[in-house]
ROKETI-215187 format. One record per residue (C-alpha): x, y, z; residue number from 0; chain. Coordinates in nm, 4 decimals, padded with zeros to 6 digits. Each point is the difference from the previous one (the first is absolute). Example, Ala and Ser with C-alpha at 12.3 -4.5 7.8 and 13.67 -1.06 7.14 Angstrom:
2
PT         c1         c2         c3     k   c
PT    01.2300   -00.4500    00.7800     0   A
PT    00.1370    00.3440   -00.0660     1   A
END
This chain:
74
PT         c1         c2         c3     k   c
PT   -02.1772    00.1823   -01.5176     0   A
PT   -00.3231   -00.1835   -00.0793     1   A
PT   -00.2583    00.1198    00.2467     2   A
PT   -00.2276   -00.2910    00.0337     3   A
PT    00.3074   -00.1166    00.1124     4   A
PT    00.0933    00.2443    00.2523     5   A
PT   -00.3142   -00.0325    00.1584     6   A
PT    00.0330   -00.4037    00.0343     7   A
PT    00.3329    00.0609    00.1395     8   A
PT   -00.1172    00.2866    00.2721     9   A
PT   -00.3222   -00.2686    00.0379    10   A
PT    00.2376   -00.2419    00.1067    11   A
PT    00.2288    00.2190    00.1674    12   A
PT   -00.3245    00.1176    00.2383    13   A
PT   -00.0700   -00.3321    00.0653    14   A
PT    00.3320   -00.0299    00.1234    15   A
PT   -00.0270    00.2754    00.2335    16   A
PT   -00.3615   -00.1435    00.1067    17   A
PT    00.2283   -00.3456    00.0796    18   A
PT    00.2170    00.1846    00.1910    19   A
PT   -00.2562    00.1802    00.1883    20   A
PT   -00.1886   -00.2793    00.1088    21   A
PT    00.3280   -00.1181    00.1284    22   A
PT    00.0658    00.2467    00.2493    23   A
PT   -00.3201   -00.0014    00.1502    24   A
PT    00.0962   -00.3608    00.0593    25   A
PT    00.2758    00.0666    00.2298    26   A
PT   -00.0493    00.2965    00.1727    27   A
PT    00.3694    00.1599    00.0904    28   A
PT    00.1954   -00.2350   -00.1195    29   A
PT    00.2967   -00.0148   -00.2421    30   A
PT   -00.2602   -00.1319   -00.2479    31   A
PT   -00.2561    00.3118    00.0676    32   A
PT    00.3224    00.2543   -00.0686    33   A
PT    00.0769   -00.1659   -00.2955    34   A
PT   -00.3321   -00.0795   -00.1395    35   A
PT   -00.0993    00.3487    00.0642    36   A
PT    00.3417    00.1643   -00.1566    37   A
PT   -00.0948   -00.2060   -00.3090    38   A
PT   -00.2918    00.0754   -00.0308    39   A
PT    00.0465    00.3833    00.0372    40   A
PT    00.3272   -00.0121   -00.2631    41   A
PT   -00.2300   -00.2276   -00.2412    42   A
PT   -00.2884    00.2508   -00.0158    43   A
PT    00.2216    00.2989   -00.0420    44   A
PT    00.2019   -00.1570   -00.2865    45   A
PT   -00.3763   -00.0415   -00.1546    46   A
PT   -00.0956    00.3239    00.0284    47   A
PT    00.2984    00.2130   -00.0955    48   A
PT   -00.0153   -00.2446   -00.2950    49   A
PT   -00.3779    00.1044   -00.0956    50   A
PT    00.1484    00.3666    00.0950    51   A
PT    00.2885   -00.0468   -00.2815    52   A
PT   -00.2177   -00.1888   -00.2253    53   A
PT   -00.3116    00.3122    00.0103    54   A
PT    00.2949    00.3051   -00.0095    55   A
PT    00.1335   -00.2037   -00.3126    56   A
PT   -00.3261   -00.0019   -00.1686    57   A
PT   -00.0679    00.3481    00.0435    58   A
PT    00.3209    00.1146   -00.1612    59   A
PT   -00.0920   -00.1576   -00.2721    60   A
PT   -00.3032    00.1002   -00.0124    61   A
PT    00.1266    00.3720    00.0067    62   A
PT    00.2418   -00.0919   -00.2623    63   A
PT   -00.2746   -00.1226   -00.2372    64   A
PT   -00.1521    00.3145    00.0685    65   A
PT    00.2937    00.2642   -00.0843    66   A
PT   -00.0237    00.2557   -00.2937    67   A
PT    00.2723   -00.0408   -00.2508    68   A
PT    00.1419    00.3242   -00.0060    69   A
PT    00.0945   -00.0093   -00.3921    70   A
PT   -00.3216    00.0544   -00.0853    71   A
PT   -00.0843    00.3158    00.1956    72   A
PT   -00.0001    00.3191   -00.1656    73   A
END
């Protein structure tokens, strides 16, 4: 994954969540608020386990690039 991408997709993802937020202050206990407020939670979450995944990725790669080919020990 491209990640200038990612980041305009969590960027517009967030705002999303922001939407959503301002929504159920709106309508305080309401069907709407509950909603809104689910959404919002689930959207953020899916965000950051996604930056989560995306950094844990990175660094095993980064530890990859950094292993000692064993062939050429003595």
């Amino acid at each position: 994954m491209d990640p200038v991408n990612d980041k305009q997709i969590h960027a517009l993802i967030m705002s999303t969540v922001e939407a959503h937020q301002d929504a159920s202050s709106t309508f305080p206990l309401s069907q709407v608020t509950i909603s809104a407020t689910y959404h919002a939670r689930f959207l953020r979450n899916l965000v950051l386990e996604d930056i989560k995944l995306y950094a844990s990725a990175e660094s095993e790669r980064s530890d990859d690039s950094m292993a000692v080919d064993t062939r050429f020990q003595g």
